[in-house]
N, C-alpha and C positions, 0 to 999 in steps of 0.2 A: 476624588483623589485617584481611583484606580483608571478614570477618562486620561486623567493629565499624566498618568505613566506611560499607558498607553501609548501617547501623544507624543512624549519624549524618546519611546522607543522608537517609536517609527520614523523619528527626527532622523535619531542618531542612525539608525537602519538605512536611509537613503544617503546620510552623506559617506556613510563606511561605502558604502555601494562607488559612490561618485569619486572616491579619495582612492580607491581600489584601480580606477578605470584612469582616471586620471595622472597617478605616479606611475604605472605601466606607462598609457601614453605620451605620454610627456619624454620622457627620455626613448621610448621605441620610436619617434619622430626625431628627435637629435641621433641617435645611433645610428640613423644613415645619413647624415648629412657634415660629410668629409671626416678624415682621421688622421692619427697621428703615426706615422709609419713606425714608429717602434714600439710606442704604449699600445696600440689597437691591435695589433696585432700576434703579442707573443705569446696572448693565451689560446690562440688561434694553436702554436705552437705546441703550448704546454697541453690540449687538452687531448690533440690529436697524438702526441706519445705516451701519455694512458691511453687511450685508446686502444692503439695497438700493444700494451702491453709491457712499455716500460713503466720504471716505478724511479720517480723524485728521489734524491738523493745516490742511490745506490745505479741507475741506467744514464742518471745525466744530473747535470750539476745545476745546482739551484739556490742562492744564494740572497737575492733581495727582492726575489720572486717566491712570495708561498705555494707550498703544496698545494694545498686545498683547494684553490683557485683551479688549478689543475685537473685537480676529481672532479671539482663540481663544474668545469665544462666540457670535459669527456663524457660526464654522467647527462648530459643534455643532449649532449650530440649521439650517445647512441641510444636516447629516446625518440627525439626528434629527427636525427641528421643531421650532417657537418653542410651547415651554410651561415651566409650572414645573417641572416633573421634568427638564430638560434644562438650563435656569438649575441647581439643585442639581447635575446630574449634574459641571459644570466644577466643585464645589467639591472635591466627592466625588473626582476623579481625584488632585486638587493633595494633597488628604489622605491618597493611598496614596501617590504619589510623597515625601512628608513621611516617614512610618513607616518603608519601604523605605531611604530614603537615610540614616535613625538607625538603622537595621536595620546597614543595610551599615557604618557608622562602627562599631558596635558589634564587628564581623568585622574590623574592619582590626586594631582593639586587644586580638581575640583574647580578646576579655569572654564566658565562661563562659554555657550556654548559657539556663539560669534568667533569671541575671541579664538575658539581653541581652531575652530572652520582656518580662520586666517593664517594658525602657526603651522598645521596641519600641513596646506595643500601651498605653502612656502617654503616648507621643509623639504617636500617633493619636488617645487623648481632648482632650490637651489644644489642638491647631493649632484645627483646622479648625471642630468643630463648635459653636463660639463664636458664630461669625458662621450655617453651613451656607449661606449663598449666595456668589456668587463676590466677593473684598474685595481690592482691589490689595496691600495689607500683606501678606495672607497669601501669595497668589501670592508676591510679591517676597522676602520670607524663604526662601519653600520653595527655590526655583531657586538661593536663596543658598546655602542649604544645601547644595542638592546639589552645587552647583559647589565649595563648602569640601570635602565628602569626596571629589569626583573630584581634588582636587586634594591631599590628604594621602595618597592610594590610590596614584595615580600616579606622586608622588615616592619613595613609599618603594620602589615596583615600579622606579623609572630611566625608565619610560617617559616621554620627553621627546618625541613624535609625539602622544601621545596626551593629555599636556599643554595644547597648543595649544588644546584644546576647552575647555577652562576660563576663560576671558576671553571667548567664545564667550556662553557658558552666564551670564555677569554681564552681557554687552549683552543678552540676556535677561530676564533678572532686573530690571536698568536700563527697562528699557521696559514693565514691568509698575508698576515706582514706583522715584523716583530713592532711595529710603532701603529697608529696610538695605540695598541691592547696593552702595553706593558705600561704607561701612562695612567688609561683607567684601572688597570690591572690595580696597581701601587696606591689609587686614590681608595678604591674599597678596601683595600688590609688597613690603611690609615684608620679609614671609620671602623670600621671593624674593630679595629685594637682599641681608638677610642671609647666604641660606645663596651668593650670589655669592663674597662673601667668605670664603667657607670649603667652597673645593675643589666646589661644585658647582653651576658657571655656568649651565649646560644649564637648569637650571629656572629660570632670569631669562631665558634666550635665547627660552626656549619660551613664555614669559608676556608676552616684545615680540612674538613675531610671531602670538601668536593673536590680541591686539589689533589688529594688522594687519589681521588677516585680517578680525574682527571690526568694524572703521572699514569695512572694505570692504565688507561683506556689508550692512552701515547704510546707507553711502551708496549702493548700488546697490537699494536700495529703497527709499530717498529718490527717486532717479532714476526709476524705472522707476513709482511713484506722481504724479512730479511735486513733491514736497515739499521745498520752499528750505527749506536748512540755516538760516536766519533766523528762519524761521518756526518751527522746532523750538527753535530759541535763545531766541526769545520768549517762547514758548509753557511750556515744559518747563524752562528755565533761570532764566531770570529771572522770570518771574511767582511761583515756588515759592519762592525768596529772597525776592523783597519780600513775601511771606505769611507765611515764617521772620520775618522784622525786625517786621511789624506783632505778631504774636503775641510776641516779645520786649517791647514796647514799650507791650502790653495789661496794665492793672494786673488785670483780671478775671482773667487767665489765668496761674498760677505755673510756670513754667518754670524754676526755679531748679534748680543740680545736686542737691539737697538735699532738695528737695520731690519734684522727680522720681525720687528716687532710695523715697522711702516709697511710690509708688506701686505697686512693684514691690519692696516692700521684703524677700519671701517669699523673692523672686530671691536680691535683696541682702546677704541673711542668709548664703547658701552662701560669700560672699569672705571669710570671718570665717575655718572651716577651709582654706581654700585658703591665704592669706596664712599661715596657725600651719605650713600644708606648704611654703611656698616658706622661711619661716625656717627650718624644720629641717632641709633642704635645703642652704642655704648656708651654716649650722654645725655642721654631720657632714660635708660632701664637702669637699675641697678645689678637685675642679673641674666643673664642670657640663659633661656629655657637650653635645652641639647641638642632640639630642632634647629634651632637658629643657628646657633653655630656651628651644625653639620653642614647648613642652605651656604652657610655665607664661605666656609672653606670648597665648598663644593664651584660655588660661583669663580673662586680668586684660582681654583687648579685648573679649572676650565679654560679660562684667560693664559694660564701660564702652560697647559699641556698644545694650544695653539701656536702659542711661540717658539716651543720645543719640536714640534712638529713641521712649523712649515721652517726652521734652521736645519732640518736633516733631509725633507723632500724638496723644499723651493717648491710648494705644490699648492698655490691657493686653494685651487677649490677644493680638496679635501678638508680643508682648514673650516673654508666656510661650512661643514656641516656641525660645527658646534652652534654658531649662531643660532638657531631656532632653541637649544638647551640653556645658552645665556640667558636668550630673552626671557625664556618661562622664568627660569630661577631670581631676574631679577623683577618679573613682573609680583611673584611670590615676596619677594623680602623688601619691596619699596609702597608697600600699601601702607604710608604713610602719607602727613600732609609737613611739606618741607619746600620753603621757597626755594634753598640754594638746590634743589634734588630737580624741582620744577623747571629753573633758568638753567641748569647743567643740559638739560635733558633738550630745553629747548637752542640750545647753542650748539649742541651737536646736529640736532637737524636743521639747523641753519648751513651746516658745514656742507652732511650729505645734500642737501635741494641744490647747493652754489654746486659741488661736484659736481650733479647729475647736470644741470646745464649750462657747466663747461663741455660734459662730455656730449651732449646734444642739445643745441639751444631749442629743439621744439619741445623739453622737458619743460619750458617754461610755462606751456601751458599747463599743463600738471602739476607743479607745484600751484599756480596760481590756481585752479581749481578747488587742491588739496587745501590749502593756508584758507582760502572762502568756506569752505564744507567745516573745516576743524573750528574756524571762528563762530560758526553758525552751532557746531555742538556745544562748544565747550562753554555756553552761555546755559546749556539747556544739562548739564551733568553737574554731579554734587564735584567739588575741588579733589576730593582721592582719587577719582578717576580722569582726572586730566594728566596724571602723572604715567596711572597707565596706558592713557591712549596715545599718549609722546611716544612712549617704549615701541608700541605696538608700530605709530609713524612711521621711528627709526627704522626699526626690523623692515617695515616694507617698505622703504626709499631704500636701504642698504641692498633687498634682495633684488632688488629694479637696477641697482646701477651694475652690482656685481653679473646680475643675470644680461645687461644689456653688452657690458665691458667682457666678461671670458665666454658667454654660453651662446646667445643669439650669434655672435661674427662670429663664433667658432675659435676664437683667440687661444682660449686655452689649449685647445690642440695646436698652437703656436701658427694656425695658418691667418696671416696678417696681409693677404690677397682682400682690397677691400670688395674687388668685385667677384668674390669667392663661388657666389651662387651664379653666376654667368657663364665663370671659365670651369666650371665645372663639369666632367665628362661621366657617362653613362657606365658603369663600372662591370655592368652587363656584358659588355661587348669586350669584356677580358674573361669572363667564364659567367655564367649561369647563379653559380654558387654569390656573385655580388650582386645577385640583384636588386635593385632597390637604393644601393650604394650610390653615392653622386661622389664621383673620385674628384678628391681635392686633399691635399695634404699640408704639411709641413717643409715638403719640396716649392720652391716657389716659381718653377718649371713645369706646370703640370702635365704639357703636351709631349713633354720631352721624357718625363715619370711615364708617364703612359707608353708611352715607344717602347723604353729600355724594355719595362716590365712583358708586353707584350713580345718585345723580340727574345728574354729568356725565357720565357713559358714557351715558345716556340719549340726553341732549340731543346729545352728539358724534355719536350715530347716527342722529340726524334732522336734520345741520348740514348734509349732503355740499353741497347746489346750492344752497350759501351762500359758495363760492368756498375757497378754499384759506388753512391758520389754521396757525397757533403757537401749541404749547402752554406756557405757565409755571404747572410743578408740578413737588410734590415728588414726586409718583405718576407715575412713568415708563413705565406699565403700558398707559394708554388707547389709543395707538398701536398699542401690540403686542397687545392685544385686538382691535381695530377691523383690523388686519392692514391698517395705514395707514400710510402713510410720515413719520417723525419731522422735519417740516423745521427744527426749533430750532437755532442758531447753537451749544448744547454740549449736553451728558450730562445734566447735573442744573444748575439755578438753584442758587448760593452764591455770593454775590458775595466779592471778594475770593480765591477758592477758586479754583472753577470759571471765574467770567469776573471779569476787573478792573472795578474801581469809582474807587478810593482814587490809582492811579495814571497819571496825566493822559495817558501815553505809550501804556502798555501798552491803557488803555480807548480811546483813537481808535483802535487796532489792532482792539481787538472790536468797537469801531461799524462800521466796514467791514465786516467780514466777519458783522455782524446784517443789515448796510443790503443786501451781497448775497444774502443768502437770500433777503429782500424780495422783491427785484429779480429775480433768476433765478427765482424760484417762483413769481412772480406773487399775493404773498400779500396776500390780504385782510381777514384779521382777525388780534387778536391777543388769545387768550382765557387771561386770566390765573385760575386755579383758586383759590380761596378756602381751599387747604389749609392744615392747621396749620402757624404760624407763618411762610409765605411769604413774607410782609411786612416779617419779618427777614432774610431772604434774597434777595428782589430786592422793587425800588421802582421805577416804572415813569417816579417822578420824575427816574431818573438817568440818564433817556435823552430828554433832550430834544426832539429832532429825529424821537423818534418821536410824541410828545407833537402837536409841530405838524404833522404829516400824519394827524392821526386823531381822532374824536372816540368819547366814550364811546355804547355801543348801551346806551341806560338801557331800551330796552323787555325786551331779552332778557339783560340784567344783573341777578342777583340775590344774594342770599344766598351760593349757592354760587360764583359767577363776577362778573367785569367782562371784559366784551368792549368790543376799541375797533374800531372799523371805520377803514381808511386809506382816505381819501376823494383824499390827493393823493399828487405823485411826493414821496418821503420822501427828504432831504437832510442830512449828516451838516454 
């Protein structure tokens, strides 16, 4: 007995080792291989002003970009240093943190140790290496996560002390992006309140007073920063609603339950056998134990915080990190024997294998491999485990096709260059600090991306005793090349997004705090970058008052730039 512990530890001891090395590299290999000039770069932004010493909310505006994300890649860069391999290195952590906590979900439900190997180190292709630089979605699902399993770990342990850290863990999550933590946030008060009603208070008690603790721990770093609760209200509350209603209200933009729900519709396919198990469920039992119908509402929030989520970001792969949480929970509540549950299960992966090769016919050899191998098992297994090794199928044709369609081509960084990894340029040869990087964007001009950039890094390094300047760009980089301080009023230019335009309240609120940067910095110029599609994203028409304190430099405005020079005191 104490051999075969033994034996078991050391299982598990080699593959935590290998699941470790593996969700690090896995995405520290996608993180240099092309980005998306606005998502890859603006914590590039955000981390290098903590850095030097400004503070979120109150130095600069911050609105559908968390904090936190902020601290925690300031706090990297001045352990390690500000370069790319230290930007990737914050994604790379969040991606082990991801596997480990589907790791451990897997151990709570005592999921067999193949299987768990598989969910495990799928969970790690599919998060992270999507984006491989740091993306507030991904952050704020992971800590979601984790806070979900410390908090199904802990109940079923009684531990109610150790409870209190999970409310904790979602102001966390919350301040990396207010979606999905407020999502799982809202699913743990449901159980909580339920299981209130039913003999086990202690976990509602322990879920009022981490948020206690939690309010406190917020506002005493609000404090201790100086940051009026107003300003975080404005900033992070209400700006991100009225961006919810405009994008409601955008005929461009389909947000419907129904359109959003095909986007993800890979997802959406798994509630097809869940649902055939909750009916067979409540017509064989007479009564549902309190597990059960915690697994089974847990399963149907899951499904519907995915469709809630990708209608406010349009963000697949963030979406897809429920997938690994689905599968377990329904590999958990379908250990039954049910033909419709069996022919469900196997009609969806009829669906995924036809996808995968539509979207590459040499997929065909892999399914036909797979349908031979699974024929050859499923002769040799008892009938309850063919329902779970369908699940298990699905899960991994679903993570092969999504992995092959956004992460391999890079798609989700929206670069749709099929010869991507050819026309891709050495990122080196624009400073030191990219090395490693294969410049390839979402620009579909790479050589042309490459010139601009390269000619205003130029010019930025021969501006210095031409007085002190603001940059607007999508490229968040020149700053943190030039090892110069970012004095821009936010993260990244997106109007509507990042700073208000649309709302007559919210924008006098950002005219102040552009007009103090001015002002406190003594700035002189304001050099707006000629980057792809800028133009659509800020108008320097929409600032009037900056307009009348400044006139255009037509001599050193070109092509690549329009520089204004402020010639007076600039008045809002």
């Amino acid at each position: 007995m104490k051999l075969n512990k033994n034996l078991i530890y050391k299982k598990e001891l080699i593959f935590k080792i290998f699941l470790l090395i593996f969700s690090f590299s896995i995405n520290h290999y996608f993180g240099f291989q092309g980005f998306n000039f606005i998502d890859s770069f603006q914590h590039i932004s955000g981390g290098q002003k903590v850095l030097n010493g400004e503070i979120p909310f109150k130095d600069y505006w911050i609105s559908d970009s968390g904090p936190l994300m902020d601290f925690t890649q300031a706090l990297l860069f001045k352990i390690f240093g500000s370069d790319w391999n230290i930007l990737v290195l914050n994604a790379s952590l969040a991606n082990i943190i991801f596997a480990f906590s589907v790791y451990w979900l897997c151990n709570i439900f005592k999921i067999e140790f193949n299987i768990k190997i598989i969910i495990s180190i799928l969970a790690a292709v599919i998060m992270y290496p999507a984006s491989g630089t740091p993306l507030i979605d991904f952050h704020s699902i992971i800590f979601s996560v984790l806070g979900f399993v410390m908090f199904i770990y802990f109940s079923k342990k009684n531990d109610y002390k150790k409870l209190t850290l999970v409310p904790i863990i979602y102001f966390i999550a919350f301040f990396f992006k207010q979606v999905p933590a407020a999502y799982f946030a809202l699913i743990i008060l449901i159980i909580s309140t339920y299981y209130f009603f039913n003999r086990k208070r202690y976990i509602l008690y322990s879920q009022i007073v981490g948020t206690i603790i939690g309010f406190f721990i917020t506002l005493t770093v609000f404090y201790f920063f100086d940051i009026k609760i107003l300003t975080v209200y404005e900033q992070y509350f209400l700006m991100p609603f009225f961006q919810l209603f405009e994008r409601t209200t955008d005929n461009t933009i389909d947000t419907s339950f129904f359109s959003t729900s095909q986007k993800i519709r890979y997802i959406i396919l798994l509630i097809i056998p869940a649902l055939i198990t909750l009916y067979h469920h409540l017509t064989t039992k007479k009564k549902f134990d309190h597990e059960l119908k915690v697994n089974f509402f847990i399963i149907i929030s899951l499904f519907l915080i995915g469709i809630l989520h990708e209608s406010y970001t349009l963000n697949q792969s963030t979406t897809l990190g429920l997938l690994p949480l689905i599968t377990i929970f329904l590999i958990l509540l379908s250990n039954i024997k049910n033909k419709k549950l069996e022919y469900s299960l196997y009609l969806i992966n009829i669906v995924i294998l036809i996808r995968l090769v539509k979207l590459d016919i040499n997929y065909l050899f892999l399914v036909g491999f797979l349908l031979f191998s699974f024929s050859i098992l499923s002769k040799k297994i008892i009938n309850s485990y063919i329902i779970r090794n369908l699940i298990i199928l699905y899960f991994v044709l679903t993570t092969i096709f999504y992995f092959d369609k956004l992460i391999l081509n890079r798609k989700w960084q929206d670069i749709y260059n099929p010869n991507w990894k050819q026309d891709s340029l050495d990122a080196s040869k624009i400073d030191s600090k990219l090395k490693g990087l294969r410049w390839i964007s979402n620009d579909p001009d790479t050589k042309n991306e490459f010139l601009i950039v390269k000619n205003n890094l130029n010019y930025l390094k021969t501006t210095n005793n031409e007085g002190e300047y603001i940059l607007i760009t999508h490229y968040q980089i020149y700053n943190f090349i030039l090892n110069k301080k970012n004095l821009s009023p936010v993260k990244y230019w997106w109007k509507n997004a990042s700073f208000p335009v649309e709302n007559i309240f919210l924008k006098k609120k950002f005219d102040e705090t552009f007009l103090l940067k001015i002002q406190k910095h003594n700035i002189k110029r304001i050099i707006v970058l000629k980057d792809v599609k800028i133009y659509k994203k800020f108008d320097i028409k929409d600032f009037d008052w900056l307009i009348n304190c400044s006139i255009l430099d037509k001599k050193n405005s070109n092509n690549f730039r329009e520089i204004y020079i402020i010639i007076k005191k600039c008045k809002i």
